[in-house]
N, CA, C and O atoms as a Maestro MAE file, in Angstrom:
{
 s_m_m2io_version
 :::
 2.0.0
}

f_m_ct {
 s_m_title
 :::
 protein
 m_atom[316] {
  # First column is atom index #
  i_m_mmod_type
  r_m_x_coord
  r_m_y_coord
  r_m_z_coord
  i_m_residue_number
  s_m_chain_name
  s_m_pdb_residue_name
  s_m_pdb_atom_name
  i_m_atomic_number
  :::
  1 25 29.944 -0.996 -15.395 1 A "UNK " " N  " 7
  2 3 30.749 -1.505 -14.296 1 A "UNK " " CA " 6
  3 2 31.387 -2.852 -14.670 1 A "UNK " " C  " 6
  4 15 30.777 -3.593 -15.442 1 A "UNK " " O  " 8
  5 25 32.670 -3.239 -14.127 2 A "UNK " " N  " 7
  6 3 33.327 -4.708 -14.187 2 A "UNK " " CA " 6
  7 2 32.436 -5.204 -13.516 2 A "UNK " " C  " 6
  8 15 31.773 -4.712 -12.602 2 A "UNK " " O  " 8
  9 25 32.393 -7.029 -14.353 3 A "UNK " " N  " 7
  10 3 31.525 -7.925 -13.793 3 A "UNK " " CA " 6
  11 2 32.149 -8.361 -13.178 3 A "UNK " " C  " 6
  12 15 32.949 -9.093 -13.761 3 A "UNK " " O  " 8
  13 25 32.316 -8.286 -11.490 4 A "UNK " " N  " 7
  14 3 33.437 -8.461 -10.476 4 A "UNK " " CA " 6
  15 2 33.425 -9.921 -10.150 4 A "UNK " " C  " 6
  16 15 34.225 -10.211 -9.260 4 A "UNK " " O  " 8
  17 25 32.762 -10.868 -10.612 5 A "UNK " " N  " 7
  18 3 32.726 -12.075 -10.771 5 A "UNK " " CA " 6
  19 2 33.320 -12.908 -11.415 5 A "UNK " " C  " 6
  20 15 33.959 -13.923 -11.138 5 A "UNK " " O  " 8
  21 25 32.914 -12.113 -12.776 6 A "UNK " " N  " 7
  22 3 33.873 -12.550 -14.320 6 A "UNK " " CA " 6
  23 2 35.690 -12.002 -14.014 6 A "UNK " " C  " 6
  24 15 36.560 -12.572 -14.672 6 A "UNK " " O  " 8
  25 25 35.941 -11.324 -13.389 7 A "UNK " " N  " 7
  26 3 36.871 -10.280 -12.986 7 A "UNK " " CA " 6
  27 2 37.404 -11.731 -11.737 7 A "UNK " " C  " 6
  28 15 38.392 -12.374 -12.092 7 A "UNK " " O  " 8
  29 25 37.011 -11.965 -10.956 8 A "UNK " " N  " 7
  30 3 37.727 -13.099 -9.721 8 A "UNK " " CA " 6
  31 2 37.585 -13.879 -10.136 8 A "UNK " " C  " 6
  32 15 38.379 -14.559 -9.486 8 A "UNK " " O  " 8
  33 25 36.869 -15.003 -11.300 9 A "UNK " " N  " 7
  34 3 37.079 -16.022 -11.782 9 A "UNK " " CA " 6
  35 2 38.249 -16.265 -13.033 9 A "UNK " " C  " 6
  36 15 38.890 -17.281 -13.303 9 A "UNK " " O  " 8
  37 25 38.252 -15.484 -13.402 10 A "UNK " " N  " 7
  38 3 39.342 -15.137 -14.528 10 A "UNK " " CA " 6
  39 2 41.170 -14.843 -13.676 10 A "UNK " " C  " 6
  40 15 42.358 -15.070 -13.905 10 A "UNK " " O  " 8
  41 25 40.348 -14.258 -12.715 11 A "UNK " " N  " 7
  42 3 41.814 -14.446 -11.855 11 A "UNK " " CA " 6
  43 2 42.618 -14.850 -11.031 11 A "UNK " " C  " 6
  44 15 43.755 -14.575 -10.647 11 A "UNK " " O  " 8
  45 25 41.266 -16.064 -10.674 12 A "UNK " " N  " 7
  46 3 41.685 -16.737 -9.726 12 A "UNK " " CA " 6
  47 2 42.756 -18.075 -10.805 12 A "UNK " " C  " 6
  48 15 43.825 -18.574 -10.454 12 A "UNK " " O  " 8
  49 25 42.069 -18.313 -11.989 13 A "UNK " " N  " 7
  50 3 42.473 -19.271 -13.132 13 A "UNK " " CA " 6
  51 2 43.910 -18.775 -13.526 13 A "UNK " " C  " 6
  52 15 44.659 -19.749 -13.593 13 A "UNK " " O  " 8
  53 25 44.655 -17.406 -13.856 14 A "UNK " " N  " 7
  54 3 45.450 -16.855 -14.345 14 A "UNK " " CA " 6
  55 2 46.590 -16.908 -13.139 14 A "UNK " " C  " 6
  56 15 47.772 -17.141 -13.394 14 A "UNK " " O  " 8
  57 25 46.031 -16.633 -11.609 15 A "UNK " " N  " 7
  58 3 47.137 -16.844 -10.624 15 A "UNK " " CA " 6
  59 2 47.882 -18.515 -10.530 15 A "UNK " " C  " 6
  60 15 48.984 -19.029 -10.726 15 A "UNK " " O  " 8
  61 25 46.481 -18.934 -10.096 16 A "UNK " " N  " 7
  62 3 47.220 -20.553 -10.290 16 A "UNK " " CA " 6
  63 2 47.834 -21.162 -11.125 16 A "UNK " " C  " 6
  64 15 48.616 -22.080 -10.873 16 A "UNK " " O  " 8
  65 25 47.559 -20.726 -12.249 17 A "UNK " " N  " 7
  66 3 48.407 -21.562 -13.804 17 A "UNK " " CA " 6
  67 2 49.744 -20.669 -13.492 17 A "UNK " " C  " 6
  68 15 50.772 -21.328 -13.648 17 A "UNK " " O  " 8
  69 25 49.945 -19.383 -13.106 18 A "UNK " " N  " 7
  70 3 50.916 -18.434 -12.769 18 A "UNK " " CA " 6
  71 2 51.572 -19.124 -11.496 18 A "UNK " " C  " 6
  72 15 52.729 -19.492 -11.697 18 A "UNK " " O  " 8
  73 25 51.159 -19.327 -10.457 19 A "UNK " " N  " 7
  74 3 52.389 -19.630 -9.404 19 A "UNK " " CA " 6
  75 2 51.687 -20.974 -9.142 19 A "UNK " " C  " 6
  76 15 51.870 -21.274 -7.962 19 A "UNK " " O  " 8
  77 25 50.814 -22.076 -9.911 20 A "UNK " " N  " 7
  78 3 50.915 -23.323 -9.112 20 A "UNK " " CA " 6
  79 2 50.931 -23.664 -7.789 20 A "UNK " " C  " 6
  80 15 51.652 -24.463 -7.191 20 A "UNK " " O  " 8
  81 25 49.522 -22.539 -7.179 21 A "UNK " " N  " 7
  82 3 49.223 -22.574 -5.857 21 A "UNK " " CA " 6
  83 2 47.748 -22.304 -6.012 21 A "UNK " " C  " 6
  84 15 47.239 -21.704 -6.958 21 A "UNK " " O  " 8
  85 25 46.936 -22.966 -4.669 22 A "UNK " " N  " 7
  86 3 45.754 -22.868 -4.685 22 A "UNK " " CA " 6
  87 2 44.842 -22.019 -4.265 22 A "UNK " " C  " 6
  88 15 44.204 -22.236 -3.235 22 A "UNK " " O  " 8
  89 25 44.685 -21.061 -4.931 23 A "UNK " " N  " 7
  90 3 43.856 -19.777 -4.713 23 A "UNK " " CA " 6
  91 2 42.447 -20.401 -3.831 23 A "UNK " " C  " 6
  92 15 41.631 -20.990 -4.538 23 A "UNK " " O  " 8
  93 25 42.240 -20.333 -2.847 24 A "UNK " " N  " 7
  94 3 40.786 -20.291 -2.017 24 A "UNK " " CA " 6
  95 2 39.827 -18.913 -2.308 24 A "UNK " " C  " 6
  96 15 38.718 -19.086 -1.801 24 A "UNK " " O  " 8
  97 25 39.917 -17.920 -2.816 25 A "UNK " " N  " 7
  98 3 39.023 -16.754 -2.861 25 A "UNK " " CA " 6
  99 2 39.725 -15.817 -3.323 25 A "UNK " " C  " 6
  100 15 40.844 -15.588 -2.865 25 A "UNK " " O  " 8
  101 25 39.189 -15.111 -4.314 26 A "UNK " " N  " 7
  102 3 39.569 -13.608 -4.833 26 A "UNK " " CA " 6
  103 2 38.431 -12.998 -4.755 26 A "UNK " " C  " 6
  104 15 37.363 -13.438 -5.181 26 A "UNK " " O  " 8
  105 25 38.687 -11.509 -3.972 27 A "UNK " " N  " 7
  106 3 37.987 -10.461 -3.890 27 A "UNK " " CA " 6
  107 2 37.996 -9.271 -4.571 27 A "UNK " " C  " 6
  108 15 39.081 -8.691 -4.536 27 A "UNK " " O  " 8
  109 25 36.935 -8.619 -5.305 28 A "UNK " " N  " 7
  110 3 37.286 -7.770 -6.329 28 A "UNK " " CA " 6
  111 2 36.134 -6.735 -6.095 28 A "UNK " " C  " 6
  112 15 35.004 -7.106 -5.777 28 A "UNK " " O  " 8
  113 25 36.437 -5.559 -6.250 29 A "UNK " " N  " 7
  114 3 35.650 -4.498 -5.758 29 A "UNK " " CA " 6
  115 2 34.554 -4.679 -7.224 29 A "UNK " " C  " 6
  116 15 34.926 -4.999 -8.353 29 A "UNK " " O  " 8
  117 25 33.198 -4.379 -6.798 30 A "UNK " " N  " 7
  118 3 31.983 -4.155 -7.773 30 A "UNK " " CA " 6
  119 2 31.827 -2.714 -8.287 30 A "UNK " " C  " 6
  120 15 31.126 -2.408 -9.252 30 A "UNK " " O  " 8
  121 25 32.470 -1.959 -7.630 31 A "UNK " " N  " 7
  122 3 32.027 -0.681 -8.326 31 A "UNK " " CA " 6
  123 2 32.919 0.108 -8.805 31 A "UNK " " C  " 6
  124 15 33.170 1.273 -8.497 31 A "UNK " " O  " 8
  125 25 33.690 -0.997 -10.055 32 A "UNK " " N  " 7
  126 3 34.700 -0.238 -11.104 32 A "UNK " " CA " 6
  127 2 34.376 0.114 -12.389 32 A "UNK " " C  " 6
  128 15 34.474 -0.740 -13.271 32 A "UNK " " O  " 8
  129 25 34.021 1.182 -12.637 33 A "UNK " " N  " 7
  130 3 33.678 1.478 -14.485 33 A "UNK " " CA " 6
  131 2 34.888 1.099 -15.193 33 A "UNK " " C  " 6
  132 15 36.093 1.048 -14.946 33 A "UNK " " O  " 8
  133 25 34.152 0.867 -16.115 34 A "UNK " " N  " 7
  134 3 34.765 0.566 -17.401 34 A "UNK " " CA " 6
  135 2 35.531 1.665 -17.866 34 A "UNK " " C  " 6
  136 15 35.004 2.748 -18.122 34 A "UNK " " O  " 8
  137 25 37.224 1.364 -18.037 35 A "UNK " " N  " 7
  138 3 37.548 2.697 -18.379 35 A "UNK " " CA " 6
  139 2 38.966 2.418 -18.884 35 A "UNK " " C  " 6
  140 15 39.870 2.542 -18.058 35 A "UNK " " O  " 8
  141 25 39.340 1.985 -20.381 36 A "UNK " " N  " 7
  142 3 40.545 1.439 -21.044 36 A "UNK " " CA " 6
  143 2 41.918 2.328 -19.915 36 A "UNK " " C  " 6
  144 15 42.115 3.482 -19.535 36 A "UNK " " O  " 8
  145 25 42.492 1.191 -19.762 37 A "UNK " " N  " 7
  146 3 44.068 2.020 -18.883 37 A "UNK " " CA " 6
  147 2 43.445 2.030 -17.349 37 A "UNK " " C  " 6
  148 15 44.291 2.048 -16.455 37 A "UNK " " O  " 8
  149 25 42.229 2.022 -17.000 38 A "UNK " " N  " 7
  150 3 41.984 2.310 -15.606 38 A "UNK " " CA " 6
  151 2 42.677 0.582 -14.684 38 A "UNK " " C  " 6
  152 15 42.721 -0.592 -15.049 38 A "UNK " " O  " 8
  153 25 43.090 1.293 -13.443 39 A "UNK " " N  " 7
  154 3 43.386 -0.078 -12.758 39 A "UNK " " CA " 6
  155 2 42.432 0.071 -11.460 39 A "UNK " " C  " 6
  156 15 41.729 0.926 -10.922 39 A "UNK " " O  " 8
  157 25 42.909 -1.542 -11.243 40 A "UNK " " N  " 7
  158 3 42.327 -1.683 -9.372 40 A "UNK " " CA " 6
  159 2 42.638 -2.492 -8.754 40 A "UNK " " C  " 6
  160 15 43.366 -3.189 -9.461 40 A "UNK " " O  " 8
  161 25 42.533 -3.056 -7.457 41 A "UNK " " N  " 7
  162 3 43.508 -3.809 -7.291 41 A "UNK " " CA " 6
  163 2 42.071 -4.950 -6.121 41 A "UNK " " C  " 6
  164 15 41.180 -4.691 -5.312 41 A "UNK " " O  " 8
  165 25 42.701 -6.233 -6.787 42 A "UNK " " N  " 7
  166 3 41.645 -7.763 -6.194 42 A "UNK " " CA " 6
  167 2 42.820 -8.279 -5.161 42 A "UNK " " C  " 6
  168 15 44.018 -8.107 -5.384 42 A "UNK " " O  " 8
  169 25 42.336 -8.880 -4.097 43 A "UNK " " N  " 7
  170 3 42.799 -9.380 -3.036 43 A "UNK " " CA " 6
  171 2 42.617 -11.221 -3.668 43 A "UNK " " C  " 6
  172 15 41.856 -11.924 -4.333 43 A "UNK " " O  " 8
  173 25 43.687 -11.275 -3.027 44 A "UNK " " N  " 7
  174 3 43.723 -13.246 -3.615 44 A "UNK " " CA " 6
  175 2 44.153 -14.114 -2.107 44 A "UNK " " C  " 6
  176 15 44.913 -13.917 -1.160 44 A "UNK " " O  " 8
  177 25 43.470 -14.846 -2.405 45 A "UNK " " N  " 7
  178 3 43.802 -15.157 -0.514 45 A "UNK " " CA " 6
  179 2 44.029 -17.117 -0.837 45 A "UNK " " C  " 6
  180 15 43.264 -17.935 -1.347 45 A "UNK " " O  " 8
  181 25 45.319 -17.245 -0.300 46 A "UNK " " N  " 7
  182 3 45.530 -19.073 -0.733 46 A "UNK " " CA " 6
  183 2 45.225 -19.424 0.034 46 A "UNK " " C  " 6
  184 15 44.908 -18.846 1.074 46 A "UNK " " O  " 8
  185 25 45.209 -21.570 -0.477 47 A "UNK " " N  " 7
  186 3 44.345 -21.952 0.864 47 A "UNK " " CA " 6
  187 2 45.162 -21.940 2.106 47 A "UNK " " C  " 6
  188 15 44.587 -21.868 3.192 47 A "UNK " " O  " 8
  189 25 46.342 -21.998 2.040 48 A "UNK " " N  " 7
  190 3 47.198 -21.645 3.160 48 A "UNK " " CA " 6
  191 2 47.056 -20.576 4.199 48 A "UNK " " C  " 6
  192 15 47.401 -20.798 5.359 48 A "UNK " " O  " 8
  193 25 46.513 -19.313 3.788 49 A "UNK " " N  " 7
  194 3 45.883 -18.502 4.322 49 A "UNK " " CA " 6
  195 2 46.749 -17.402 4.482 49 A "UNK " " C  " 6
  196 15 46.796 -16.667 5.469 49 A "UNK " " O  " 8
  197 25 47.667 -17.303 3.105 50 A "UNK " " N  " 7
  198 3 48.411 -15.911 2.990 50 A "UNK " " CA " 6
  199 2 47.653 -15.660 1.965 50 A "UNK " " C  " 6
  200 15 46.992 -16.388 1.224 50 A "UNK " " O  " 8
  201 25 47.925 -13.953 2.038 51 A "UNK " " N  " 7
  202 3 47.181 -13.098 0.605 51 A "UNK " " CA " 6
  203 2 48.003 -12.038 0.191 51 A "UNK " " C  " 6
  204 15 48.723 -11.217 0.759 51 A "UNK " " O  " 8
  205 25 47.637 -12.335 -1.137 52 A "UNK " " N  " 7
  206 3 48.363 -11.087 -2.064 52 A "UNK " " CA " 6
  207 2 47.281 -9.887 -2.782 52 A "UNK " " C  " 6
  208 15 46.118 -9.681 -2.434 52 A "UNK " " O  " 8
  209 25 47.815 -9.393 -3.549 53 A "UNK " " N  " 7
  210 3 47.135 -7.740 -3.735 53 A "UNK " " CA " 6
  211 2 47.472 -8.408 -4.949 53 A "UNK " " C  " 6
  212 15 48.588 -8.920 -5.030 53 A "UNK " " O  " 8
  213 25 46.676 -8.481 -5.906 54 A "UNK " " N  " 7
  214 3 46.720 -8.414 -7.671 54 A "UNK " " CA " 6
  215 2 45.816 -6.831 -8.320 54 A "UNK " " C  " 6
  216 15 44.640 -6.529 -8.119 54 A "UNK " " O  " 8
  217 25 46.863 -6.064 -9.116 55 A "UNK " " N  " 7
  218 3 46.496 -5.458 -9.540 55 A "UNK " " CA " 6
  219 2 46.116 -5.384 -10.948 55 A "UNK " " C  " 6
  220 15 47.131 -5.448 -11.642 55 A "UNK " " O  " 8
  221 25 44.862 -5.256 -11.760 56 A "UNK " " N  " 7
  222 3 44.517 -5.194 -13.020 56 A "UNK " " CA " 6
  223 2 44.165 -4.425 -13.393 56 A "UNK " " C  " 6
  224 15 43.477 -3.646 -12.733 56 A "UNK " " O  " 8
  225 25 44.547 -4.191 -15.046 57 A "UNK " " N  " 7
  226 3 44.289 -3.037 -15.465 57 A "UNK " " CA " 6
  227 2 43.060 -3.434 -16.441 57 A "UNK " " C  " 6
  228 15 43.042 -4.601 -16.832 57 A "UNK " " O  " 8
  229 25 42.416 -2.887 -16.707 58 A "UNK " " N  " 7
  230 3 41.267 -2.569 -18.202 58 A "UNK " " CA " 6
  231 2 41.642 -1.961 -19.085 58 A "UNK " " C  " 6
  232 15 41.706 -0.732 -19.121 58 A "UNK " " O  " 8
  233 25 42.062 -2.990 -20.254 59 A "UNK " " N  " 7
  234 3 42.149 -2.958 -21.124 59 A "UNK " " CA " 6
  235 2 41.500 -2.434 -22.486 59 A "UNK " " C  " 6
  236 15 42.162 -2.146 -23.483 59 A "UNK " " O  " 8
  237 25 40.239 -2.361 -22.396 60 A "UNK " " N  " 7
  238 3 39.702 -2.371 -23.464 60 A "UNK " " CA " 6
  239 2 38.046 -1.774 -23.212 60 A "UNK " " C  " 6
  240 15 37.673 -2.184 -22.113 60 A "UNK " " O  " 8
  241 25 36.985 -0.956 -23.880 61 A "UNK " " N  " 7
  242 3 35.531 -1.613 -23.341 61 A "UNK " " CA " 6
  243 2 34.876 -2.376 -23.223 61 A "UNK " " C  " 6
  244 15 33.654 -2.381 -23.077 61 A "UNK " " O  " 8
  245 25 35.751 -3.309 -23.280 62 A "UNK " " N  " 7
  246 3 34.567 -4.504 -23.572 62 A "UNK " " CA " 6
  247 2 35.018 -5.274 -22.023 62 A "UNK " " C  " 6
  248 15 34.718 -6.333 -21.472 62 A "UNK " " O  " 8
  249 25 35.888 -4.114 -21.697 63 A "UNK " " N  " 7
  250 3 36.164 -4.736 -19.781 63 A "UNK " " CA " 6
  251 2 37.099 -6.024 -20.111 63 A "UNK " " C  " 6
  252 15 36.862 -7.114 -19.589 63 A "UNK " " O  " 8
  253 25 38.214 -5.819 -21.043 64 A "UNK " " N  " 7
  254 3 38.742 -7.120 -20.724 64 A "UNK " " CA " 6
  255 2 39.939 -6.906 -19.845 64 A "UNK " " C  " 6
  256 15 40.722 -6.018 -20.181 64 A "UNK " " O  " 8
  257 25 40.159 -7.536 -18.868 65 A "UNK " " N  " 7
  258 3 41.383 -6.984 -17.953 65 A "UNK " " CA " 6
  259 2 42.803 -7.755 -18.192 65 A "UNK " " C  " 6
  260 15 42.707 -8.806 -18.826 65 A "UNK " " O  " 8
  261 25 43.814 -7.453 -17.859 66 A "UNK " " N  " 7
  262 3 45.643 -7.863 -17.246 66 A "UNK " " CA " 6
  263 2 45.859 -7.671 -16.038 66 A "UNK " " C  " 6
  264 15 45.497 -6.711 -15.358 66 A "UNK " " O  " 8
  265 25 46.576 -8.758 -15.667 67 A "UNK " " N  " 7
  266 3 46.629 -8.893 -14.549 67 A "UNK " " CA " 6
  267 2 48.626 -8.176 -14.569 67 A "UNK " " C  " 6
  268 15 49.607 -8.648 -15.144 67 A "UNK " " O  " 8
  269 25 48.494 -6.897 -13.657 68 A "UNK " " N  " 7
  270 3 50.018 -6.199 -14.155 68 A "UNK " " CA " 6
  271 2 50.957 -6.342 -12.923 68 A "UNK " " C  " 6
  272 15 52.187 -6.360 -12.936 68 A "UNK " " O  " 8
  273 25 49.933 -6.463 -11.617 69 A "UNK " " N  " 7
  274 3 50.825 -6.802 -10.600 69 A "UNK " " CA " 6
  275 2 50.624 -7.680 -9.633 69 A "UNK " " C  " 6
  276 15 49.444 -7.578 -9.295 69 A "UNK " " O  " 8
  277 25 51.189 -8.524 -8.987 70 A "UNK " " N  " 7
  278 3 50.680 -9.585 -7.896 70 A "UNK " " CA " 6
  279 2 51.896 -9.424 -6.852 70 A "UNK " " C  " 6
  280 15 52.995 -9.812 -7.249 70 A "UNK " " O  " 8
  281 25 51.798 -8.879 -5.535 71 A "UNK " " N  " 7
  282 3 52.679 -9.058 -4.595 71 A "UNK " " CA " 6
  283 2 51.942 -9.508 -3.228 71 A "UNK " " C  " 6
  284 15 50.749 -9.783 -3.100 71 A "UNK " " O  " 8
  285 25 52.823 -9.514 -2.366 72 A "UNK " " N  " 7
  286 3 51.816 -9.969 -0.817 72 A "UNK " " CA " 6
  287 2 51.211 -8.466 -0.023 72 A "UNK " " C  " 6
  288 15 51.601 -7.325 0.227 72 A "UNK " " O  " 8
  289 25 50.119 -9.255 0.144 73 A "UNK " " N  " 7
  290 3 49.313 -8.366 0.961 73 A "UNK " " CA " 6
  291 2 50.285 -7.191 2.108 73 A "UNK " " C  " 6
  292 15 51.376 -7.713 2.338 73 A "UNK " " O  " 8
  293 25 50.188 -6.269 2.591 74 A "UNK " " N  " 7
  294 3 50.461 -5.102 3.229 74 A "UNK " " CA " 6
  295 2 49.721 -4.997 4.395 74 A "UNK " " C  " 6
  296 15 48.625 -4.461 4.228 74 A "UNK " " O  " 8
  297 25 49.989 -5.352 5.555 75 A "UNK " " N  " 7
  298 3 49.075 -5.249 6.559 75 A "UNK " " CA " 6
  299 2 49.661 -4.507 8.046 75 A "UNK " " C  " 6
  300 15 50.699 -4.876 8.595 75 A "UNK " " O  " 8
  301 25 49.196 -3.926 8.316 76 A "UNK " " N  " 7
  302 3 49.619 -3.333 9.290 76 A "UNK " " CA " 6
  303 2 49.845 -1.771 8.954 76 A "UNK " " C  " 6
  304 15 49.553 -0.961 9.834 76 A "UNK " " O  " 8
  305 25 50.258 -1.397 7.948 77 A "UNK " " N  " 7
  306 3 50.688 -0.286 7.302 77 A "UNK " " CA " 6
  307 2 49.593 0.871 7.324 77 A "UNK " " C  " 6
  308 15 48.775 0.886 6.404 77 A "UNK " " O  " 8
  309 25 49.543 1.653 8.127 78 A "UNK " " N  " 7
  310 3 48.571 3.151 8.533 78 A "UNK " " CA " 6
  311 2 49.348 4.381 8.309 78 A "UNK " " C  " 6
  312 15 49.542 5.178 9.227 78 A "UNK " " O  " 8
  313 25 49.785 4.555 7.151 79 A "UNK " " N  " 7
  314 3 50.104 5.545 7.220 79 A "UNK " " CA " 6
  315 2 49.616 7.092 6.440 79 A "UNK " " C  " 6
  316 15 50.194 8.139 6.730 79 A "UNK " " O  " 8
  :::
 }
 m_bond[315] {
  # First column is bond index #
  i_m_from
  i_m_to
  i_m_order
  :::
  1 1 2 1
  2 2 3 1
  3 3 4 2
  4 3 5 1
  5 5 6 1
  6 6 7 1
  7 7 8 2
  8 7 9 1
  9 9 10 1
  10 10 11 1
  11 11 12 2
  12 11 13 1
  13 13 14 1
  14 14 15 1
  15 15 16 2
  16 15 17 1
  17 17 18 1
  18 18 19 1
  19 19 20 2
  20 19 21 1
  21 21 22 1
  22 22 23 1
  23 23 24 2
  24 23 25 1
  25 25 26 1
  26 26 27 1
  27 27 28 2
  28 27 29 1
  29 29 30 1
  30 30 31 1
  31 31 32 2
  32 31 33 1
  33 33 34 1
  34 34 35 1
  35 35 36 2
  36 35 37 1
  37 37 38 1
  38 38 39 1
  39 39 40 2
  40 39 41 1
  41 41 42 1
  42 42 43 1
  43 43 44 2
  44 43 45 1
  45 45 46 1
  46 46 47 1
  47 47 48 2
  48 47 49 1
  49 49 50 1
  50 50 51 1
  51 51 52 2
  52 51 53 1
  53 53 54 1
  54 54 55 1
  55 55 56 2
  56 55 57 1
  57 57 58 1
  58 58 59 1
  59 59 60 2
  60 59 61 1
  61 61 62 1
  62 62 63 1
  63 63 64 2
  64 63 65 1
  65 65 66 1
  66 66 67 1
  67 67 68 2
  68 67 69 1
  69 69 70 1
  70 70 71 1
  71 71 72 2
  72 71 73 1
  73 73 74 1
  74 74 75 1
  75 75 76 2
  76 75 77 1
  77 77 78 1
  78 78 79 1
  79 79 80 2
  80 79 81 1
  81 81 82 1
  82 82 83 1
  83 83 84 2
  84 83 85 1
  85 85 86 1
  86 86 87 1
  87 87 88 2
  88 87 89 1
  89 89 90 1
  90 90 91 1
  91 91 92 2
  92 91 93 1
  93 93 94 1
  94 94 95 1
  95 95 96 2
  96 95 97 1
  97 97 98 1
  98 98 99 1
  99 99 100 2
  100 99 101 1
  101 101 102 1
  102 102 103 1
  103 103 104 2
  104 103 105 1
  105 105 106 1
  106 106 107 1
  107 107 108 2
  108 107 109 1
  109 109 110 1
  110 110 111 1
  111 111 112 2
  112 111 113 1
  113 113 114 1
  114 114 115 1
  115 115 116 2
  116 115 117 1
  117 117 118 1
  118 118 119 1
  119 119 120 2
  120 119 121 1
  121 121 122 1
  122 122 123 1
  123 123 124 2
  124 123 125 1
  125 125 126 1
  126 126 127 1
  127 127 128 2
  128 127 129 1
  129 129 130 1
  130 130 131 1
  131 131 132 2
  132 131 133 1
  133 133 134 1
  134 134 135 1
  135 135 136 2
  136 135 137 1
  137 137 138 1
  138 138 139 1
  139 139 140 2
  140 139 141 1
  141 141 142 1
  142 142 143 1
  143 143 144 2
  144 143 145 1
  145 145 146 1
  146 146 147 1
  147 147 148 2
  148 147 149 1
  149 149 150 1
  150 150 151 1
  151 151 152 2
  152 151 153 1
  153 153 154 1
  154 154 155 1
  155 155 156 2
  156 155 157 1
  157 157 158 1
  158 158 159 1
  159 159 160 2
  160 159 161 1
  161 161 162 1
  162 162 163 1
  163 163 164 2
  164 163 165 1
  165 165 166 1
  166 166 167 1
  167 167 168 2
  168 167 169 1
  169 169 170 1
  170 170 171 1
  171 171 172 2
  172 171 173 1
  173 173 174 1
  174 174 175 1
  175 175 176 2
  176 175 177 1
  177 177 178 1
  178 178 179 1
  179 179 180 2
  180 179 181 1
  181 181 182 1
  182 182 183 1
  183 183 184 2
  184 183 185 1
  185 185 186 1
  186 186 187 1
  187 187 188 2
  188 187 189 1
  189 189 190 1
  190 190 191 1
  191 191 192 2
  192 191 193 1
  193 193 194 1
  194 194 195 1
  195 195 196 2
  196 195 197 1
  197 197 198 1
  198 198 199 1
  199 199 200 2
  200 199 201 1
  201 201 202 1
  202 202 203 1
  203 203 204 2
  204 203 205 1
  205 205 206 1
  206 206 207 1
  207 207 208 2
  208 207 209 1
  209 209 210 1
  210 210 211 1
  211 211 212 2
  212 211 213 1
  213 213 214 1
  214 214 215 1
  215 215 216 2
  216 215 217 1
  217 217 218 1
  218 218 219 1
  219 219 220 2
  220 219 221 1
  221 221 222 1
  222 222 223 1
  223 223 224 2
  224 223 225 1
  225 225 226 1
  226 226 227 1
  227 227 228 2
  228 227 229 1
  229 229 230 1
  230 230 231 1
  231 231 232 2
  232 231 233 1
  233 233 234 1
  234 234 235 1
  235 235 236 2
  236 235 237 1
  237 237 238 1
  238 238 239 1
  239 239 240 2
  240 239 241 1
  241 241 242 1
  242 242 243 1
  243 243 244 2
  244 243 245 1
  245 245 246 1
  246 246 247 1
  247 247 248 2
  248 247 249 1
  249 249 250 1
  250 250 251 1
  251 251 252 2
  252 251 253 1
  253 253 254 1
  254 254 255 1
  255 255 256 2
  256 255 257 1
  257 257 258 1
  258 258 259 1
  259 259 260 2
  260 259 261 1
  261 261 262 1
  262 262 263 1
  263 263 264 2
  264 263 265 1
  265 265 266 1
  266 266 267 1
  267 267 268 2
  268 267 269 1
  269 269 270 1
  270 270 271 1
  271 271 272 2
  272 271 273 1
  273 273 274 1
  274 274 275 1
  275 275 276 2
  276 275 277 1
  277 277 278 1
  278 278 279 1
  279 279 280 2
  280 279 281 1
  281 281 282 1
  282 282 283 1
  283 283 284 2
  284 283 285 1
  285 285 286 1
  286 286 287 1
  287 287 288 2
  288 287 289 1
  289 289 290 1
  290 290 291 1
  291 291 292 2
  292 291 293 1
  293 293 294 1
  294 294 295 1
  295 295 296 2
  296 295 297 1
  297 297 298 1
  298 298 299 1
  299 299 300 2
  300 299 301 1
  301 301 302 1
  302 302 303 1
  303 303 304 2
  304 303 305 1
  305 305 306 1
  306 306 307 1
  307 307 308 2
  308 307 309 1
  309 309 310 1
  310 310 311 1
  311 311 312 2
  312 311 313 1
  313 313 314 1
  314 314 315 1
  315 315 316 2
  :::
 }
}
């Protein structure tokens, strides 16, 4: 499984140096195997208190991830 820790600390570091805003919390699901090409997608929430959807992929086995997409959160959307 991704160390979903190592996985939100790594991305919370990569958003901010990326948009020079202050990430307050990234959330990242714990129960992703390891699986080169597999993606998933971490919630990033600023201290402002908007959030975006970052999606990463796994890269490699050794779980190293890319971060391939970052847009704003989707809310409301039931469809």
């Amino acid at each position: 499984m991704i160390d979903s820790a190592k996985a939100e600390a790594a991305l919370e570091q990569n958003v901010e140096q990326a948009t020079n805003r202050k990430v307050s919390s990234v959330d990242c699901p714990s129960d992703v195997e390891v699986k080169a090409g597999a993606t998933f997608d971490c919630t990033v929430s600023y201290a402002g208190g908007e959030r975006e959807v970052a999606t990463l992929e796994i890269r490699n086995s050794d779980a190293d991830v890319s971060v391939t997409n970052l847009q704003p959160e989707r809310t409301g959307e039931h469809e």
